[in-house]
N, C-alpha and C positions, 0 to 999 in steps of 0.2 A: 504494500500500500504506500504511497504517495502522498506526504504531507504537504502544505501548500498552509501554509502560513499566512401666464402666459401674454405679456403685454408690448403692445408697438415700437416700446422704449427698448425692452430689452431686445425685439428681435435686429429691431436696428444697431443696436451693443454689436449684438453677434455679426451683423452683415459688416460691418464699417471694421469690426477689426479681425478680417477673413480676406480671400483675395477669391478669385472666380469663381469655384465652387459652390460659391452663393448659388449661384441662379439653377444649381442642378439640385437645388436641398431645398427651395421655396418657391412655392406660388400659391395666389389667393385666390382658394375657389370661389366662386361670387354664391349664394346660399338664395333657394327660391322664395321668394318673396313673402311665400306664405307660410314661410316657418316663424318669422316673427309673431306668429299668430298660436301660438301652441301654447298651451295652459302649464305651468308649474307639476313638474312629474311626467311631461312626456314623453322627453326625449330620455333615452337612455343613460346618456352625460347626469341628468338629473338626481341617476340614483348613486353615482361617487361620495362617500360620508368623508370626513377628517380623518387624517392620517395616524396611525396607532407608531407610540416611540413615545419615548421620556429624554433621550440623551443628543439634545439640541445643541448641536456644538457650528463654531466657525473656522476655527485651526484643521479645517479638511482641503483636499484639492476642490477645487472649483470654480468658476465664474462668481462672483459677486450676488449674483441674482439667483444661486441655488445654496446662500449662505446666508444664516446658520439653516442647519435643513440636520435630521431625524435621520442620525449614522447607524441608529438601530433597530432601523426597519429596512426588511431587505438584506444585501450584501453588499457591504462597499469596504473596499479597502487600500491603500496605497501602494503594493504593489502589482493587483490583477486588474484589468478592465475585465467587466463581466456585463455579458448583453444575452436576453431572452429567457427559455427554461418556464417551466410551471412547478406547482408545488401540491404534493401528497402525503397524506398522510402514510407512515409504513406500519408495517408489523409489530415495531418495535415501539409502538406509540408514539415513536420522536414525527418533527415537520423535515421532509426530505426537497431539496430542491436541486434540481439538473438544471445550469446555469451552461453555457458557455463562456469563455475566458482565454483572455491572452496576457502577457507580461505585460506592465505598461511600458517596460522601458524597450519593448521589442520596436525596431527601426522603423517600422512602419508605420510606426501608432495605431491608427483606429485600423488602419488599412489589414491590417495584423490578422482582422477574424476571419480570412482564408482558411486560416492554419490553428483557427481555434481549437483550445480543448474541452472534453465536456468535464465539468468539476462538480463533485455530487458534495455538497454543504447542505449541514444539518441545523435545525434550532426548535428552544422548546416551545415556541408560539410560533402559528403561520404566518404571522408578520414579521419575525425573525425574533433578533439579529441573527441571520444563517453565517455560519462559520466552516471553511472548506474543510473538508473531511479526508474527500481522494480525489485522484482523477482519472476518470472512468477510462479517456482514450480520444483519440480526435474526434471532432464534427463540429458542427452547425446548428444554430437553429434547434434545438434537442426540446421531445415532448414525453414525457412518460404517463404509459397507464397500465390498467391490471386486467391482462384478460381472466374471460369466467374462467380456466382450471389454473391460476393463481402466477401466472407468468408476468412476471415484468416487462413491459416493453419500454425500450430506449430508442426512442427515432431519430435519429441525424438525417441530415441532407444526406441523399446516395449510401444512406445505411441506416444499420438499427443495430441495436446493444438487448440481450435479451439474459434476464436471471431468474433464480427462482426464490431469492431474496433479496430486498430492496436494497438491502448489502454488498448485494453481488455471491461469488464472483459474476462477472460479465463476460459475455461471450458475442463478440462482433458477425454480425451477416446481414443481407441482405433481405430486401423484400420482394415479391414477383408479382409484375401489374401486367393484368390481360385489359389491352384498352377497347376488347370485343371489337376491332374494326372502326370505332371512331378516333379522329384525329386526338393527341393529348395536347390539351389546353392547357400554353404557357408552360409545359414542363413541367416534372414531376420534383418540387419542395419545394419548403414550408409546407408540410401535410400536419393536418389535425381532424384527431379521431374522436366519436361520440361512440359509445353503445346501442345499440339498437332494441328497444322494449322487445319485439317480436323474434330476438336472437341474430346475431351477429356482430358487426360493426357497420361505422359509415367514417368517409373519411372527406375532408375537402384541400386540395391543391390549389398549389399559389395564384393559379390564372382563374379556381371556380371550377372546375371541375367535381364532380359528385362519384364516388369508389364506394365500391360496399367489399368486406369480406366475411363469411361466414363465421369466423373465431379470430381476428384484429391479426394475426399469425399468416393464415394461407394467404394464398392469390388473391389480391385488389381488383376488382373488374369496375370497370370504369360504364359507369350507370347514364349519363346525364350526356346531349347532345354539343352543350355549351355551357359558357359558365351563367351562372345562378347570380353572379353579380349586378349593382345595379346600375342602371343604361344608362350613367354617366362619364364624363371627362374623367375619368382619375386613373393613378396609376398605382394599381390594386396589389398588395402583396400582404402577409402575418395573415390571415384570415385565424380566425379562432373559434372555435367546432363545438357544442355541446347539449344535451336535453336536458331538461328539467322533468315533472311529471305531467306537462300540458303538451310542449310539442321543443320541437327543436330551435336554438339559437345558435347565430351566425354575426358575427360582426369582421368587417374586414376594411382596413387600413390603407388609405389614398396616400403615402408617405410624402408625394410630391406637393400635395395641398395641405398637409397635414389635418388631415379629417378624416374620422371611422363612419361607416356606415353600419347600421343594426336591421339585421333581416331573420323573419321567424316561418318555420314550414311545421307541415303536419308531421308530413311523411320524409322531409330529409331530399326530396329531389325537387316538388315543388317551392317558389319562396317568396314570402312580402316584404316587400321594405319598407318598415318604419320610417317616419318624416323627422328630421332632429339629427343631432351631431350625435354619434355615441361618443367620443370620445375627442377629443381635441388639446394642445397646450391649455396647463392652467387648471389642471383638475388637481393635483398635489398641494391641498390645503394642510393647514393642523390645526388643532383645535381653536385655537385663539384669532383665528380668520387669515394669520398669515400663510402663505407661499412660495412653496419652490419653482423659480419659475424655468424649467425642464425645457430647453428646444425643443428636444423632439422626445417623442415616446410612441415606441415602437413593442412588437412581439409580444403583445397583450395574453395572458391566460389566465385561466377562472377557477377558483378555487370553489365546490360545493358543496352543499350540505347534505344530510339524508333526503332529504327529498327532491333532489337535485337543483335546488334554485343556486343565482351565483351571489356568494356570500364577500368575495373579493376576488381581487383585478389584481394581475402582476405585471409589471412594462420595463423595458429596456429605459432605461432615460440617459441621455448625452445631456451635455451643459453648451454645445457649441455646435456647427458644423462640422461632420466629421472628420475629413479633410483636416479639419483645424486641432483637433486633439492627434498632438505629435509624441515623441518617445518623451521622458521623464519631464512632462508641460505640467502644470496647473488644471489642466482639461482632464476630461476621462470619461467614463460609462459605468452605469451601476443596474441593479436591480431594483425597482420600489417593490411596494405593495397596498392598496387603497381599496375600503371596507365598500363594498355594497352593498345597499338597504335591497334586504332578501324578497322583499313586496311580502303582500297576504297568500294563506292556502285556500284557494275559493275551490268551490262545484259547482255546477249548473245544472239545472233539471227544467226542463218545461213542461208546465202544468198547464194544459187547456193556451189562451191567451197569454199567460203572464209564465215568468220567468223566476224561480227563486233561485235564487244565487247565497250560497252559505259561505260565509266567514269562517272558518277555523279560530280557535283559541289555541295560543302556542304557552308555554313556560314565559312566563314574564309578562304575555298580552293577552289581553282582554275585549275583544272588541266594542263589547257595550261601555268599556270604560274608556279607552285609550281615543276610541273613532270617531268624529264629529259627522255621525250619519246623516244631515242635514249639508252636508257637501259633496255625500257621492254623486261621480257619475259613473252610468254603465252603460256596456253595449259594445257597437261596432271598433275595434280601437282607434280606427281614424276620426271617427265619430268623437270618439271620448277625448282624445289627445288636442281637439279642439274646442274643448266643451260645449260641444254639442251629443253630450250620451244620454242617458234617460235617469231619471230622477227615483228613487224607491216609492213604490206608493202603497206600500204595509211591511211589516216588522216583528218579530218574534225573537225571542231568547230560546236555546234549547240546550240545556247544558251551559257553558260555557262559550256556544256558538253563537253567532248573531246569523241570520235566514231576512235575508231583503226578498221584497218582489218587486217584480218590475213588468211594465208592460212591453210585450215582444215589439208590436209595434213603434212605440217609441224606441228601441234600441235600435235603429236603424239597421239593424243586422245584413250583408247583403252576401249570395251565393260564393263569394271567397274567404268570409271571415269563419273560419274554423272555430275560432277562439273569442271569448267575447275579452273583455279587457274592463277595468275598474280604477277610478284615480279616487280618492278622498284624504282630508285630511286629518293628520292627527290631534290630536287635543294641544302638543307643544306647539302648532304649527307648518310642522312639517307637512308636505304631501307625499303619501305612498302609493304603492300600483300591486295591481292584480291580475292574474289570468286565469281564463277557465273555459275547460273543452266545452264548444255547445253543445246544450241538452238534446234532444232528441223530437223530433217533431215540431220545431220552433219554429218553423216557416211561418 
């Protein structure tokens, strides 16, 4: 084993003291007009909480504008750059993270992660502070999951790492894609994989492409005619894969405008895309209002809970252009981590006319106490996302549950919305969100 020891001002910082590579790291997407129009909670970006850390320091490398900033959340440290990786829990109860890494003082600087390795760091909370453990071996880009007969999977670019403990040892190979006769879209990585309720896997590639494999292990067969991406200007790469118990999430990364899109499907080939930035500069708050303010953040992945909703976000963050982070600079790349509000656990049922939609009660919430049910709205999500969704018009307590109804018609409900969707807000203030497969007979 191997020991190993968002604002105008600043982007202008970073452009003015860069030289040409500026223009191949930024552009501004212009945003449709009628997104200014979107109610509190609907865009994805919405559900980023305050960053978890106590040891606020400024004696780090950095830009100005990412100090003081929370050294212990994440990985960072002065002599590795580390960019992408997700995080799992293991066997061992410990929080496991597959990061890739290079020396910072390697000659190339950022240019370095060609020849990255992957470094599996351990900590005892999934917001860290993760500390490197070993190094597994070379790659890229690395995503680990656990297929159903208990196998580890380590993905790289043009390979994969497979154990039977999160420990390792690890054993390097290959994976084998049958693209059944259709062209492969954009090339195969940055691949990221969900489970599939029904048995198997499902996988998505960097161009949008849609793979399924029977056991995450065999042959990838490439399912989908084109990418699933949405039919904009950007230039798409980190897509990041996963289900919940409602349907599947998709978000994937325009790096050259820096904006993520959020797209949700039933079934994993078909997809909608939500209106709203998921992600963009400027989401790395802490508790106290202030900000790290992160150039870029890239290679997003989701951390989940038992019932699969995403609970936190992990991202590559640089301080600069990359070009601009050189061997032993002030500049570098680290790992964050930023909490997501998990929304509610709704169901749906259609009863005659009207719709009830049940609330779950979780550990710690309440809905008749925490939810100011005089604010929901339900229904259609794009309905709702603009408030325009349907209002409850009767209420019941059942246990600990709260049971709205709602009238179908008002929910605008229309032959694509699989899922109805829910914004209301909490008694602090806040607004949270909700999904739920629809009921059955709702037309």
């Amino acid at each position: 084993m191997k020991r190993i020891g968002f604002s105008c001002s600043m982007v202008a910082a970073v452009i003015m003291g860069c030289c040409a590579p500026a223009q191949a790291q930024i552009t501004e997407r212009q945003r449709p007009a009628e997104w200014s129009n979107l109610v509190p909670g609907a865009r994805f970006m919405d559900r980023f909480r305050p960053m978890e850390g106590s040891e606020l320091r400024s004696d780090v490398w950095g830009a100005d504008y990412v100090r003081p900033r929370l050294v212990d959340n994440g990985i960072e440290d002065k002599f590795w750059s580390y960019w992408g990786g997700n995080i799992v829990r293991g066997e061992d109860g410990a929080w496991h993270l597959f990061v890739a890494a290079w020396l910072e003082a390697s000659e190339k600087g950022h240019m370095e992660w060609h020849d990255s390795w992957v470094v599996h760091a351990t900590a005892p909370t999934h917001h860290g502070p993760f500390r490197p453990k070993e190094i597994v071996g070379r790659g890229h880009n690395p995503e680990i999951y656990r297929t159903d007969d208990g196998t580890w999977v380590l993905y790289v670019i043009d390979g994969r790492y497979t154990s039977h403990h999160i420990n390792g040892p690890w054993e390097k190979g290959t994976f084998d894609f049958d693209p059944q006769g259709k062209p492969i879209i954009e090339g195969l990585s940055n691949l990221s994989f969900a489970r599939r309720p029904e048995g198997g896997w499902l996988m998505v590639c960097r161009g949008g492409g849609i793979w399924t494999s029977d056991d995450g292990l065999t042959t990838w067969r490439q399912v989908s005619d084109g990418s699933v991406y949405p039919k904009v200007d950007g230039r798409f790469e980190d897509p990041v894969l996963w289900r919940d118990s409602v349907q599947y999430n998709l978000i994937v990364n325009d790096w050259l405008g820096r904006i993520a899109y959020y797209l949700r499907s039933a079934d994993g080939l078909h997809w909608q895309v939500d209106d709203g930035e998921a992600y963009m500069p400027g989401i790395a708050r802490h508790k106290d209002g202030s900000r790290e303010e992160w150039f870029k953040y890239e290679r997003m992945r989701i951390l989940q809970d038992e019932q699969g909703r995403a609970i936190q976000a992990n991202f590559a963050v640089i301080d600069t252009i990359k070009w601009d982070d050189k061997p032993l600079d002030r500049h570098s790349s680290k790992n964050i981590c930023i909490p997501l509000d998990p929304g509610l656990l709704l169901t749906a049922q259609a009863k005659g006319k009207k719709m009830e939609v049940r609330i779950r009660a979780e550990e710690g919430f309440e809905p008749t106490r925490d939810l100011e049910v005089g604010s929901v709205q339900c229904g259609s999500p794009r309905e709702v996302d603009y408030g325009r969704g349907a209002a409850p018009v009767g209420q019941r307590a059942e246990g600990g549950d709260l049971i709205l109804q709602f009238r179908i018609k008002d929910m605008k409900l229309t032959a694509d919305d699989f899922a109805i969707k829910m914004l209301v807000r909490r008694k602090d203030g806040t607004t949270t969100f909700g999904f739920a497969r629809r009921g059955e007979n709702d037309n």
